[in-house]
Backbone as a chain_set.jsonl record, in Angstrom:
{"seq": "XXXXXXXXXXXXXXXXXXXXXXXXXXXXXXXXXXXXXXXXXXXXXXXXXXXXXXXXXXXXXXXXXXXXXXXXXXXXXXXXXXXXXXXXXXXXXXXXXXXXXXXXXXXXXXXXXXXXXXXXXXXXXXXXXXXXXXXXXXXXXXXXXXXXXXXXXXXXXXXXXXXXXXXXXXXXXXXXXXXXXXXXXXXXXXXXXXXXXXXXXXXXXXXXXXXXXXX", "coords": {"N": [[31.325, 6.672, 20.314], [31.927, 7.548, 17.656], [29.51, 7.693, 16.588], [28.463, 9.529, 18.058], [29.879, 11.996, 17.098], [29.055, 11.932, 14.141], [26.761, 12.64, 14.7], [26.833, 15.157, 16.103], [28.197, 16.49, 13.461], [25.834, 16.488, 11.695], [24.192, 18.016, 13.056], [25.104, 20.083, 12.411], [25.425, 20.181, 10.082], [22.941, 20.386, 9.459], [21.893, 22.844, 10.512], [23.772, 24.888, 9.221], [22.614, 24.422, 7.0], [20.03, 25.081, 6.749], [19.683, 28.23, 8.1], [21.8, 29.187, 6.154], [19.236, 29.003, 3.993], [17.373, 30.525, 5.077], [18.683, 33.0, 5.437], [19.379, 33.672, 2.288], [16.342, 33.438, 1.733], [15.355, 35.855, 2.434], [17.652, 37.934, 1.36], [17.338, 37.481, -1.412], [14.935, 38.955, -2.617], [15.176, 41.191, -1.4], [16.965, 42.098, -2.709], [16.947, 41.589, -5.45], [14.286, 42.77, -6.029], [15.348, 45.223, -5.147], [16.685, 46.057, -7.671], [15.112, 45.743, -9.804], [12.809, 48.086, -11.817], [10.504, 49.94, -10.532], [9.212, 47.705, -8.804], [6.967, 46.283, -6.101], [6.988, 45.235, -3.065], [4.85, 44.945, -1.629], [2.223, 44.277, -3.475], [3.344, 42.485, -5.363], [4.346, 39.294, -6.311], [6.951, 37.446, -5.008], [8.371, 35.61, -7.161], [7.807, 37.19, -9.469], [10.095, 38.394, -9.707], [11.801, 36.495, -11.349], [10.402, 36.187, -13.267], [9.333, 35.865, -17.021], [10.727, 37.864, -19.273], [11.504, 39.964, -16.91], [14.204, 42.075, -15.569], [16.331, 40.578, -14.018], [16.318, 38.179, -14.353], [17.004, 35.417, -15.102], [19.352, 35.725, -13.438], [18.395, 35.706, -10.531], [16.894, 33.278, -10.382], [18.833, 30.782, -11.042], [20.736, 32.038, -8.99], [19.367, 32.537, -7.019], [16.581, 31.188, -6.405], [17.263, 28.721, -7.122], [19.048, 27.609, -5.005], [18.069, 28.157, -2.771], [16.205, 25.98, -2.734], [18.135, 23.984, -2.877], [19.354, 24.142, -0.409], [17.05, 24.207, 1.446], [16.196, 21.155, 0.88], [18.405, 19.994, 1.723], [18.788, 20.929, 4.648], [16.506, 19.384, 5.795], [17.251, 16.594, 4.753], [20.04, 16.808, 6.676], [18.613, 17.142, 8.948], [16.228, 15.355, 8.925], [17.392, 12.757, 10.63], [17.785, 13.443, 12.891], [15.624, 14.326, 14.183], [12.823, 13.147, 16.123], [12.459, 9.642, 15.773], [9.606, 8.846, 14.333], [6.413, 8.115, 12.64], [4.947, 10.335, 11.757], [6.625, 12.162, 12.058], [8.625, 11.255, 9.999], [6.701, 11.806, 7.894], [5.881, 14.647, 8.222], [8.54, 15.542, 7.375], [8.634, 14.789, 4.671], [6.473, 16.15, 3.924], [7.35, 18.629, 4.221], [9.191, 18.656, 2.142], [8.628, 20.182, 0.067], [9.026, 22.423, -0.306], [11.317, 23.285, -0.764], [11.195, 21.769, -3.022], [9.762, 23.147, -4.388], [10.707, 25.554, -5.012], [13.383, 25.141, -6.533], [11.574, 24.09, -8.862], [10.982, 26.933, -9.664], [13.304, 27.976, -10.485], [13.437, 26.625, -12.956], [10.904, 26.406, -14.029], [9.817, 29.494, -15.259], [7.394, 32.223, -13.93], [4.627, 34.071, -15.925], [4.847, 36.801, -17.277], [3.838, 39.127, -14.465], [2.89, 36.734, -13.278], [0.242, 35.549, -13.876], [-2.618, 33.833, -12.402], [-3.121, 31.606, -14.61], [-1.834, 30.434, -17.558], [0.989, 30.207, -19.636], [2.788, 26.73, -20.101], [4.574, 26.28, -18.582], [4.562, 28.087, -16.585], [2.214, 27.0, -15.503], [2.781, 24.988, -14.686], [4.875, 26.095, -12.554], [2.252, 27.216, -10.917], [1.252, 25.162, -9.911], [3.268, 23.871, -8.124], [3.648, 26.036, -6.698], [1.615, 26.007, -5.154], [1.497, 23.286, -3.84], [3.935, 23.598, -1.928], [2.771, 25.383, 0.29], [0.853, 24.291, 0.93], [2.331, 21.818, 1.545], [4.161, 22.875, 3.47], [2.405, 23.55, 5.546], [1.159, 21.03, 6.543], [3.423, 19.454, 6.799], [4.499, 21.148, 8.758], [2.569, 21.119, 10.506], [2.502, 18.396, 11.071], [5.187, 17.439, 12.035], [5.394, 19.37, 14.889], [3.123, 17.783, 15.884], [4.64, 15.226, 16.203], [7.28, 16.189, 17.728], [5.294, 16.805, 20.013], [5.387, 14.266, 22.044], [8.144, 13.993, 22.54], [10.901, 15.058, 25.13], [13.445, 16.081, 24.524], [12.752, 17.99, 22.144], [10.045, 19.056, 22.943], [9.831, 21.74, 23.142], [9.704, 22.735, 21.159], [7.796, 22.204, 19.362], [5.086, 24.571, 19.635], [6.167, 26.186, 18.066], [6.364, 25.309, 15.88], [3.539, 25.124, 15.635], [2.344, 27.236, 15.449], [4.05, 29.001, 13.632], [2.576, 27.557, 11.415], [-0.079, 28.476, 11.215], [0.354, 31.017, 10.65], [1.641, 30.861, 8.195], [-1.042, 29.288, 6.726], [-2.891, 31.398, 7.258], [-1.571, 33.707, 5.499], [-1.5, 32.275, 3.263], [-4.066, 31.7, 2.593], [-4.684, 34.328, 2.121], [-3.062, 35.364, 0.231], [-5.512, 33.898, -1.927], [-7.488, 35.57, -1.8], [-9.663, 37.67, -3.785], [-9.984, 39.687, -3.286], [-7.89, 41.062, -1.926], [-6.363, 41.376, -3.506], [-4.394, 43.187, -4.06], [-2.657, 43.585, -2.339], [-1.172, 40.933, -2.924], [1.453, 40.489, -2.772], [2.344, 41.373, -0.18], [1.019, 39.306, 1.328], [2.062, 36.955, 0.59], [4.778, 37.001, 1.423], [4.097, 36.847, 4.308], [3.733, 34.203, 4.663], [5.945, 33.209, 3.382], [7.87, 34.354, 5.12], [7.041, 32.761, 7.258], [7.335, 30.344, 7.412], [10.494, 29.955, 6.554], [11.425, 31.156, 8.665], [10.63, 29.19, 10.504], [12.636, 27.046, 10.087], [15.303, 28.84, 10.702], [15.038, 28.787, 13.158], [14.711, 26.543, 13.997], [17.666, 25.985, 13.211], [18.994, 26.986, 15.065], [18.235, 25.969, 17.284], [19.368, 23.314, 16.805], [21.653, 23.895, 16.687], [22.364, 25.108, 19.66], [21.683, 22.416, 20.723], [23.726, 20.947, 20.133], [25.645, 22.474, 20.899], [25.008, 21.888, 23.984], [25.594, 19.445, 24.046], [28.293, 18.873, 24.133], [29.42, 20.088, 25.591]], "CA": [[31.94, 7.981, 20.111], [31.866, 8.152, 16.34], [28.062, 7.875, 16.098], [28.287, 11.032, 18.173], [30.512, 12.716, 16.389], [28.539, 11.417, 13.138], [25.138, 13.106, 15.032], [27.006, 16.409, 16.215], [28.152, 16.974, 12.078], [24.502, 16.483, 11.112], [23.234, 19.015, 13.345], [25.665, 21.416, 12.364], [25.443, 20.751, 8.795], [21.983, 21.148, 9.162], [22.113, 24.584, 11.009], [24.119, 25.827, 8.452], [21.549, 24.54, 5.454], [18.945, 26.338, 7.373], [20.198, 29.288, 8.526], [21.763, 29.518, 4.655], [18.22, 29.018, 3.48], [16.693, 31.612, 5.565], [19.49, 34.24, 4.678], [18.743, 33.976, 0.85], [15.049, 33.716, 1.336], [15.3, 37.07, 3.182], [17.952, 38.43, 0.466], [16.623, 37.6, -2.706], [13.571, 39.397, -3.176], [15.316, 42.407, -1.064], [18.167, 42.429, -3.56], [15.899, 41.103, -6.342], [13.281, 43.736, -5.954], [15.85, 46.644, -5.373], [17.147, 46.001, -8.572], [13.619, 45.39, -10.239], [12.459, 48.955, -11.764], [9.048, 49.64, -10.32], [8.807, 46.508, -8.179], [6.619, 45.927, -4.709], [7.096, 44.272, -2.177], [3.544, 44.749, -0.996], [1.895, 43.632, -4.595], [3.898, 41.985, -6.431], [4.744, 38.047, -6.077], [8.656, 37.026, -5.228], [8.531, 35.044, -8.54], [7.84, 38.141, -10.285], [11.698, 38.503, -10.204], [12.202, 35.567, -12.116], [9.481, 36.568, -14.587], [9.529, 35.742, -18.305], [10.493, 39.708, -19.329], [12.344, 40.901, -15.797], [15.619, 42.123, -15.679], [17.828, 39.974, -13.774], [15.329, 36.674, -14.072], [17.968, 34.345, -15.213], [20.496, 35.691, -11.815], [17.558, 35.296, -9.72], [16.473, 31.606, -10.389], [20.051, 30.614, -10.9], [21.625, 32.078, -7.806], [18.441, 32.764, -5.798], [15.682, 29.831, -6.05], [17.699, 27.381, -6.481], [20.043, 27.464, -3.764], [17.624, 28.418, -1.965], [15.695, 24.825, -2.877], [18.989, 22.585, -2.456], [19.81, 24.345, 1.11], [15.746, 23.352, 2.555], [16.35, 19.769, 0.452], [19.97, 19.76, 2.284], [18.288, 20.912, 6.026], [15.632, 18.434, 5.57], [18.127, 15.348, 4.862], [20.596, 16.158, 7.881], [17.751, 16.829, 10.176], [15.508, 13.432, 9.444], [18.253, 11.734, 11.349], [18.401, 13.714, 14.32], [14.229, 14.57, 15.007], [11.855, 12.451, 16.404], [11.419, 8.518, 15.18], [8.166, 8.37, 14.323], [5.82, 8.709, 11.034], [4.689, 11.346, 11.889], [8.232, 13.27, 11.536], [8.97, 11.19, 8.916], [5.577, 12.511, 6.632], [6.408, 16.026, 7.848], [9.889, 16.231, 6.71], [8.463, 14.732, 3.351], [5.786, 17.423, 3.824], [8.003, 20.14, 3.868], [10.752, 19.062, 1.219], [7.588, 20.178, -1.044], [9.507, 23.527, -0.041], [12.439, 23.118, -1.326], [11.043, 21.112, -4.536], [8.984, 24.605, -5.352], [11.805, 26.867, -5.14], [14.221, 23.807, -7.703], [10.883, 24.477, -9.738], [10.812, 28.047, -9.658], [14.243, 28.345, -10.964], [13.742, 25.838, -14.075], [9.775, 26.973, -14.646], [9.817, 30.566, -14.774], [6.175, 32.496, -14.263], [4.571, 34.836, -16.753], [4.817, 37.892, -16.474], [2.753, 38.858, -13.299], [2.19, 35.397, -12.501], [-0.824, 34.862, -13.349], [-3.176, 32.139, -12.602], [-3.648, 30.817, -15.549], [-0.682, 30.742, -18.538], [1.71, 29.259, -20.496], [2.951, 25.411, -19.576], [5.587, 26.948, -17.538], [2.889, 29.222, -15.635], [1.035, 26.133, -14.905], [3.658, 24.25, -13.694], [4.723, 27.349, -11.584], [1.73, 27.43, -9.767], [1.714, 23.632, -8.833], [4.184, 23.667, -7.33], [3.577, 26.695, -5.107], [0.377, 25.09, -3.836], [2.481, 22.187, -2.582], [4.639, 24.235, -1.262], [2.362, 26.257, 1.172], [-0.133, 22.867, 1.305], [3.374, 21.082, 2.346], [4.39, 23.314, 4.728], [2.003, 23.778, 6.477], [0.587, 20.085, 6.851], [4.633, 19.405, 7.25], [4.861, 21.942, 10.557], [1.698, 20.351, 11.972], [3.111, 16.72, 11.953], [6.51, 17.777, 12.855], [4.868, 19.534, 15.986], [2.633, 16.423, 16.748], [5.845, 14.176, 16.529], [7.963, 16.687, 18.918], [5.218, 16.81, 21.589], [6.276, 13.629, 22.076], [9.749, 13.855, 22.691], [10.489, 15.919, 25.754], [13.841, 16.874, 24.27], [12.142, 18.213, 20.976], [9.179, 19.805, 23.1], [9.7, 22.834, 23.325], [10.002, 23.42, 19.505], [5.883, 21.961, 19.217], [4.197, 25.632, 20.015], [6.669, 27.161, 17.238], [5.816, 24.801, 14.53], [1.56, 25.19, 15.298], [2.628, 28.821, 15.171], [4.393, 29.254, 12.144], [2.119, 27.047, 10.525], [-0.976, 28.954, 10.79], [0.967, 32.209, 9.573], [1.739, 30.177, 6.667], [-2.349, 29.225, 5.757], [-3.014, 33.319, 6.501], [-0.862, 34.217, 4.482], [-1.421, 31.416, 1.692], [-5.57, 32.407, 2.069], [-5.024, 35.815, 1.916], [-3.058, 35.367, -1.482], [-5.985, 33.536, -2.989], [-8.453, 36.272, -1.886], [-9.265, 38.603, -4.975], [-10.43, 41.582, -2.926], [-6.41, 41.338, -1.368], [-4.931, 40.954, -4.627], [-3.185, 44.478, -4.258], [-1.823, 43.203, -1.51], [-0.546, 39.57, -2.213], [2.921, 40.404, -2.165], [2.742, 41.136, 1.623], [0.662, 38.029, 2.121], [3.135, 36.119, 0.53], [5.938, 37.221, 2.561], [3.827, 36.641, 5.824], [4.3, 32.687, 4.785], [7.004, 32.728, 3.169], [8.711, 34.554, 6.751], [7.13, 32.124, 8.353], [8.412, 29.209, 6.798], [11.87, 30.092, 6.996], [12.031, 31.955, 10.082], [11.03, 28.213, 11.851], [14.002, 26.955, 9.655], [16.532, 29.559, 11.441], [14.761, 29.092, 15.146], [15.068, 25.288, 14.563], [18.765, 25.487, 13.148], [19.707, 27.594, 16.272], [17.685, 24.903, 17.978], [19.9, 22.216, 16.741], [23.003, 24.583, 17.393], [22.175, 24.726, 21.252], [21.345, 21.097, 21.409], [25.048, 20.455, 19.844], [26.712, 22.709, 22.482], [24.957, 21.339, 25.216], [26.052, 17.75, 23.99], [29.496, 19.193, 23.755], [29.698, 20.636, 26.808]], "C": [[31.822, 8.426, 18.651], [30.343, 8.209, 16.03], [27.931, 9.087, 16.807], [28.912, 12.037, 17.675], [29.624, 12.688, 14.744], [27.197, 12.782, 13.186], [25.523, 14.774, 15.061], [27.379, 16.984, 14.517], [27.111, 16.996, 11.619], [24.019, 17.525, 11.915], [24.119, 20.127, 12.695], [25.479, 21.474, 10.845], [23.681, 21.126, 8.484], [21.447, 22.463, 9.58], [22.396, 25.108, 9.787], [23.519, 25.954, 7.319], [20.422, 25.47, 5.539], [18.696, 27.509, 7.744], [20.788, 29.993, 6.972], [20.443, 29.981, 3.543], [17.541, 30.506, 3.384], [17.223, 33.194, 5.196], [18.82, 34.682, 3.04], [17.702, 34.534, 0.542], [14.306, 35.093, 1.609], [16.366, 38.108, 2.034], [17.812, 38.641, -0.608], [15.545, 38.654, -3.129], [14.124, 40.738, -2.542], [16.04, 42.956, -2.627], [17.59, 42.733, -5.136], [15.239, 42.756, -6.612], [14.11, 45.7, -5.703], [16.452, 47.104, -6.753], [16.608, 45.865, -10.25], [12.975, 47.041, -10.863], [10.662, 49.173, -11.591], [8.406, 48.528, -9.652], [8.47, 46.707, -7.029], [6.126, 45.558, -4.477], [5.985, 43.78, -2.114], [2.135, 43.968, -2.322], [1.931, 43.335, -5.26], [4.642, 40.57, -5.723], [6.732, 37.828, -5.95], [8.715, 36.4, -6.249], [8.481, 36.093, -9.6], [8.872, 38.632, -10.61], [12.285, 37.895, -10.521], [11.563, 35.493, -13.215], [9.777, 36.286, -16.098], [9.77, 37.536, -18.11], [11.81, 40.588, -17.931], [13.625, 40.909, -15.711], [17.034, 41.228, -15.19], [16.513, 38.654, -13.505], [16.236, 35.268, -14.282], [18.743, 34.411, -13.509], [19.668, 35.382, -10.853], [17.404, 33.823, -9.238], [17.74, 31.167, -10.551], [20.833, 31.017, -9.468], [20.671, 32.481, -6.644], [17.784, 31.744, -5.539], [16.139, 29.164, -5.824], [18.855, 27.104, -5.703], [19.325, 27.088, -2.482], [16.698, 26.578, -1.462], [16.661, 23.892, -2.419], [19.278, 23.512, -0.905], [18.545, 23.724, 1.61], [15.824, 21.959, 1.954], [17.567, 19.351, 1.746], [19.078, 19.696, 4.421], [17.803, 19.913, 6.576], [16.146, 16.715, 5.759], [19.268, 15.341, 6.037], [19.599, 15.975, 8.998], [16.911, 15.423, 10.397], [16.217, 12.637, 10.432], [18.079, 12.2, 12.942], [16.507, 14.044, 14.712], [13.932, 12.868, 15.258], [11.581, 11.142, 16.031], [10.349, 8.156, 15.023], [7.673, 8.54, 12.927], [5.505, 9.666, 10.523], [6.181, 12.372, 11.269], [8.586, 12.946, 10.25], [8.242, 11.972, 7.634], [5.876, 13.953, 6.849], [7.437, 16.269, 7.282], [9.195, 15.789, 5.117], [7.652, 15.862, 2.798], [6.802, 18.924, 3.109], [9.432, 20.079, 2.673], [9.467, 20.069, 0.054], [8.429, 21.917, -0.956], [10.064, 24.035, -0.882], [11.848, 22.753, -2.984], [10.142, 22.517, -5.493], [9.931, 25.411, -5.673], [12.51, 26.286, -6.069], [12.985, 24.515, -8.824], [10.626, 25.753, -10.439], [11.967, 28.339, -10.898], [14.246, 27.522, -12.476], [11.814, 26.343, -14.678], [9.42, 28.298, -14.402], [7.899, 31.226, -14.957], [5.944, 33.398, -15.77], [4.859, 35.827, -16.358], [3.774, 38.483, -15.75], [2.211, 37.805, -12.602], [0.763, 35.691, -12.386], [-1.777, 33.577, -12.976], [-3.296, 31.43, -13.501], [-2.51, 31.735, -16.83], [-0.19, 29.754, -19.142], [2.105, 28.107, -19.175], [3.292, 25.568, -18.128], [5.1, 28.067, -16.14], [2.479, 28.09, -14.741], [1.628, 25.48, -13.573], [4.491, 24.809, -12.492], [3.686, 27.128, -10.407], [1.309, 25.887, -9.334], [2.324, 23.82, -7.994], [4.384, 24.327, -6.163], [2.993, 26.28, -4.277], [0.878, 24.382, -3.434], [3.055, 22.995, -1.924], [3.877, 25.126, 0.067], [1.226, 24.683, 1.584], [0.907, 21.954, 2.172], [3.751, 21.343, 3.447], [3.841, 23.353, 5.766], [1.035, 22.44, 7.276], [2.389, 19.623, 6.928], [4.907, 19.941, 8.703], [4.027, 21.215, 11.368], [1.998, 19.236, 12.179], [3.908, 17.148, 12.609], [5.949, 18.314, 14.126], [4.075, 18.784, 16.8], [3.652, 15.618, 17.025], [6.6, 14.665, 18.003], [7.331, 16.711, 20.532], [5.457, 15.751, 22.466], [7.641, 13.032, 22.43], [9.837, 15.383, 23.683], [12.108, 16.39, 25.63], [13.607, 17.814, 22.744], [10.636, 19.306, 21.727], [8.858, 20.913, 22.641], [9.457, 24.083, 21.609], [8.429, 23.225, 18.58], [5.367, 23.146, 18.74], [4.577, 26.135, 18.431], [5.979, 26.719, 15.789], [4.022, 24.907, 14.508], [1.418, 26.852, 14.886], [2.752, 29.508, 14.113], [3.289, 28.437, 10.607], [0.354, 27.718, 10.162], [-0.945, 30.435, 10.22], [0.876, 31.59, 8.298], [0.184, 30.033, 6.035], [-2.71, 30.87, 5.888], [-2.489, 33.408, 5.982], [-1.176, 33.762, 3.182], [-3.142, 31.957, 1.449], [-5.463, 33.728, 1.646], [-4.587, 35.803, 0.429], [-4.174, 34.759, -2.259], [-7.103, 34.549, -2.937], [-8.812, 37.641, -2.821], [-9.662, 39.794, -4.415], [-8.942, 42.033, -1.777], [-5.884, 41.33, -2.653], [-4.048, 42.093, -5.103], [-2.153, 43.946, -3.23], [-1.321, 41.875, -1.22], [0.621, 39.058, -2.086], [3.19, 40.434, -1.016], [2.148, 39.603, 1.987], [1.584, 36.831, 1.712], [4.375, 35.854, 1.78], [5.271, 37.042, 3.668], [4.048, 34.852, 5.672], [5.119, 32.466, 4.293], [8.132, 33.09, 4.164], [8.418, 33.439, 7.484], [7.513, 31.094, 8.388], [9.967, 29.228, 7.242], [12.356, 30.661, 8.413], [11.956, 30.444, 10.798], [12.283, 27.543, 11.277], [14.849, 27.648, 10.303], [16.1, 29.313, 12.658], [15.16, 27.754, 14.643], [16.224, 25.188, 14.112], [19.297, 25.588, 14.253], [19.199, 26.547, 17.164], [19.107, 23.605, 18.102], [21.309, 22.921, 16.97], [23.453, 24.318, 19.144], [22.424, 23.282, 21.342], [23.116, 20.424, 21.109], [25.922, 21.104, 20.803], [26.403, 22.304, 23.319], [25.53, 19.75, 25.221], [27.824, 18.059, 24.445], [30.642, 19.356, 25.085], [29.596, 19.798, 28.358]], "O": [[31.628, 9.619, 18.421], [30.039, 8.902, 15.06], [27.221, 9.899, 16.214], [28.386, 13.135, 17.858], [29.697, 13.793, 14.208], [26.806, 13.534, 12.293], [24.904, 15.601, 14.39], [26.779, 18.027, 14.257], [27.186, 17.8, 10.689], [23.159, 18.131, 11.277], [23.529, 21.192, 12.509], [25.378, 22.566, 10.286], [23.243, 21.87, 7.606], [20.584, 23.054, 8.93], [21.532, 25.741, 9.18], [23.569, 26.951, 6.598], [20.0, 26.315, 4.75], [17.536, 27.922, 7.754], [20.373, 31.091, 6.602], [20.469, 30.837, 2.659], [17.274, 31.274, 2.46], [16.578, 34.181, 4.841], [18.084, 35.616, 2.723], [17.52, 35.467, -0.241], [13.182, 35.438, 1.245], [15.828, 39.192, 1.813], [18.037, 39.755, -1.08], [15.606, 39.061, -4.289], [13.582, 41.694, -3.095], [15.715, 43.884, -3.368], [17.738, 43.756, -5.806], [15.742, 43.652, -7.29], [13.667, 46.821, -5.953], [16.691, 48.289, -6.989], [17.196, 45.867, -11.332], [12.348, 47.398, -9.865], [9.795, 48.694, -12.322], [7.205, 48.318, -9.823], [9.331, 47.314, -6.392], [5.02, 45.243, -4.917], [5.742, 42.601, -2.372], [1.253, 43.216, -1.907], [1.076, 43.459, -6.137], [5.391, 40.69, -4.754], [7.533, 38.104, -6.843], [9.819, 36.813, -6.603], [9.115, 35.881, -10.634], [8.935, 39.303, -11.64], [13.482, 38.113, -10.332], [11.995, 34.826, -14.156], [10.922, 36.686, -16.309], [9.282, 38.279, -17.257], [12.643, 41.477, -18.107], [14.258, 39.855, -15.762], [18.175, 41.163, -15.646], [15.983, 38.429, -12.416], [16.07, 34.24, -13.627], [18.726, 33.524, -12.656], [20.201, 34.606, -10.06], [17.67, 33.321, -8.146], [17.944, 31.117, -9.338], [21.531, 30.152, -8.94], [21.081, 32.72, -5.508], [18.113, 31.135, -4.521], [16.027, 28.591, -4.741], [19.571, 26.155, -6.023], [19.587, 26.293, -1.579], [16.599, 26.113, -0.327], [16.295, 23.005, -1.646], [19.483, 22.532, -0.189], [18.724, 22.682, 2.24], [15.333, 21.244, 2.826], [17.408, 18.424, 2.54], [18.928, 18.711, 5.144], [18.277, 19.407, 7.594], [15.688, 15.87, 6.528], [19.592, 14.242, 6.487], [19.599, 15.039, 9.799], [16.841, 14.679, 11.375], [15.564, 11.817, 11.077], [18.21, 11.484, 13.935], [16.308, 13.869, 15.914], [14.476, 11.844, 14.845], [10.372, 11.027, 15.829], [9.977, 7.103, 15.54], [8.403, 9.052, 12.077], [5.596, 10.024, 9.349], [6.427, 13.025, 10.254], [8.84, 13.793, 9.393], [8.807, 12.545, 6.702], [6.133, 14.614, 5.843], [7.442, 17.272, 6.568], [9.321, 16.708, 4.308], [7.842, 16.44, 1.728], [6.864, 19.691, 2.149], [10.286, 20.924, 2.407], [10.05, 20.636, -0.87], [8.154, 22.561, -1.968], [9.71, 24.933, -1.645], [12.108, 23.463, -3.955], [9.986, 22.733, -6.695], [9.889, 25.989, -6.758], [12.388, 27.067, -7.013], [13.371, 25.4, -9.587], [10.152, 25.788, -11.575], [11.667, 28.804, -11.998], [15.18, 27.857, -13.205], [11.689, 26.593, -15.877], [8.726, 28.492, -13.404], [7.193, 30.816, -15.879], [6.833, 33.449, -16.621], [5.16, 35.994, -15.176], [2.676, 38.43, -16.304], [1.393, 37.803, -11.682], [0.137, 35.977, -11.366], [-1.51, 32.434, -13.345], [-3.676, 30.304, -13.182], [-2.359, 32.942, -17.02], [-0.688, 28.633, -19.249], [1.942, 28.247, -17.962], [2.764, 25.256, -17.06], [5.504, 28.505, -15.063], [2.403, 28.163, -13.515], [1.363, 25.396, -12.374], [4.771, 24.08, -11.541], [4.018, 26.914, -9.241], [1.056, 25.715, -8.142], [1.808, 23.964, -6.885], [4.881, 23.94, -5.105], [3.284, 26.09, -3.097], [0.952, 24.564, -2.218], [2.391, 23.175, -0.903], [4.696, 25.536, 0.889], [1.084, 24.309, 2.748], [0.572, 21.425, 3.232], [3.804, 20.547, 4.384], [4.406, 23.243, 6.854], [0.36, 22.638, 8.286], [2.149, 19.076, 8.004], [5.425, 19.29, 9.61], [4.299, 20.746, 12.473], [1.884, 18.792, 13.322], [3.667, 17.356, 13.798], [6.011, 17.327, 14.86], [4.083, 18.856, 18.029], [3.67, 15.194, 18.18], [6.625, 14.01, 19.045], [7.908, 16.682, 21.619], [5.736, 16.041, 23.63], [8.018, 11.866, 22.545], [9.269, 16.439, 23.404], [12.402, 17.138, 26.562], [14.65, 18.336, 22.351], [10.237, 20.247, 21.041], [7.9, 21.18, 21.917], [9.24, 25.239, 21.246], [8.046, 23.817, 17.571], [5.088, 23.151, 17.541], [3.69, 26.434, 17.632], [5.363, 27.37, 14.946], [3.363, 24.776, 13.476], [0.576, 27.431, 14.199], [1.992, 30.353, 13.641], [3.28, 28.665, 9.397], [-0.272, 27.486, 9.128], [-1.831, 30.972, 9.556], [0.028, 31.875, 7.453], [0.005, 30.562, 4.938], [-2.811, 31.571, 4.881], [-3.101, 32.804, 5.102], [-1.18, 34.465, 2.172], [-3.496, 32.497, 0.401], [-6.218, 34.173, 0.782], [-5.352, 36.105, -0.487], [-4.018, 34.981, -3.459], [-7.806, 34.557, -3.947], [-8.199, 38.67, -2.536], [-9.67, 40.85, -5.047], [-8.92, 43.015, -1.034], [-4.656, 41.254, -2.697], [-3.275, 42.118, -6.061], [-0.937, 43.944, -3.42], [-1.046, 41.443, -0.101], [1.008, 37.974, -1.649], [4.098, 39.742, -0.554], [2.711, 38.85, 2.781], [1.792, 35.874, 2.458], [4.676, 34.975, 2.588], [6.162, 37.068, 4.517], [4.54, 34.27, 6.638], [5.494, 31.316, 4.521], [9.169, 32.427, 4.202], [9.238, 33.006, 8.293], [8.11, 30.712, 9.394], [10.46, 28.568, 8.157], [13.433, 30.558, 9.001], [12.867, 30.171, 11.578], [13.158, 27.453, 12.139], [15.59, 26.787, 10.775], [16.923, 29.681, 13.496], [16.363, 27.669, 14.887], [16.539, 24.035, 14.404], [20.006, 24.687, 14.7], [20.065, 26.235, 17.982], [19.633, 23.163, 19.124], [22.115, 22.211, 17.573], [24.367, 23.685, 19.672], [23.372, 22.907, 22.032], [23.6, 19.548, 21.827], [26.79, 20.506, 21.44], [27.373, 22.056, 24.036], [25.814, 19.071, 26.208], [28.401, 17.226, 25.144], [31.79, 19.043, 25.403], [29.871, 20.393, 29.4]]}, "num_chains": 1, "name": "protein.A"}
């Protein structure tokens, strides 16, 4: 009885890291960017509101990135317990903390201004970290979806993660393509939605699976 009680607090605290995550990662850059003079969406990087130079770049990375980094760190550590035993799950969840560890980075290495490729230390170390981050994710979703097919209460959550994970490389190619580079603020946001959006389907995931235990 207490190891289920133990299991039902882990799903719920990881719902709520995930579902927290996804909120932010969906508020920030609205809030961010409304507050931004001259800022868009469509070609201009979400880091660009943490910018050396931009107006609220300190409130950003302070109450935006990195929250946003310890909630997918936080998701990440209740969920290991409750997916899949295998290596597979295990290398994806390590895959995808690379998530979390970009956004922690974001907020302590701010870009240049415009982010570009190539800059100061803090630039550099900037765009490390994104490439993991979209390299993580999306070699993170495809284990995690090999592990779940696997497990036939975990199935059903397979399709979502091969799904979201090839949004995530469109999106991450399209930002490196220089004849898009008006447009690699939208291609951002097509992987960085898709990232988080399977974060909120799989908290609600682990929501269900706690009422049906419950019930």
């Amino acid at each position: 009885m207490g190891r289920r009680r133990a299991q039902l607090r882990s799903q719920r605290s990881a719902a709520a890291c995930g579902l927290g995550a996804a909120a932010l990662a969906l508020l920030v850059p609205l809030a961010g960017g409304s507050a931004e003079p001259g800022y868009s969406h469509v070609a201009q990087f979400i880091s660009e509101l943490g910018a050396v130079g931009a107006t609220h770049s300190t409130l950003v990375a302070a109450a935006g990135f990195a929250p946003i980094g310890a909630l997918v760190l936080g998701f990440l550590a209740f969920a290991a317990g409750l997916f899949p035993r295998s290596r597979r799950s295990a290398a994806g969840v390590a895959c995808l903390a690379a998530v979390g560890a970009s956004y922690l980075a974001s907020a302590l290495f701010h870009c240049d201004a415009g982010c570009p490729s190539s800059g100061s230390f803090s630039q550099s170390v900037h765009n490390l970290f994104g490439f993991f981050q979209y390299a993580g994710a999306m070699a993170g979703l495809l284990l995690l979806g090999s592990a779940f097919r696997g497990s036939p209460d975990w199935r059903s959550l397979a399709p979502v993660c091969v799904v979201s994970a090839a949004f995530v490389a469109a999106g991450f190619v399209a930002m490196l393509m220089p004849d898009l580079d008006s447009f690699r603020g939208l291609s951002q946001r097509v992987a960085e939605s898709s990232i988080f959006s399977w974060f909120a389907y799989t908290s609600v995931f682990l929501l269900r699976l706690r009422t049906e235990a419950e019930s």
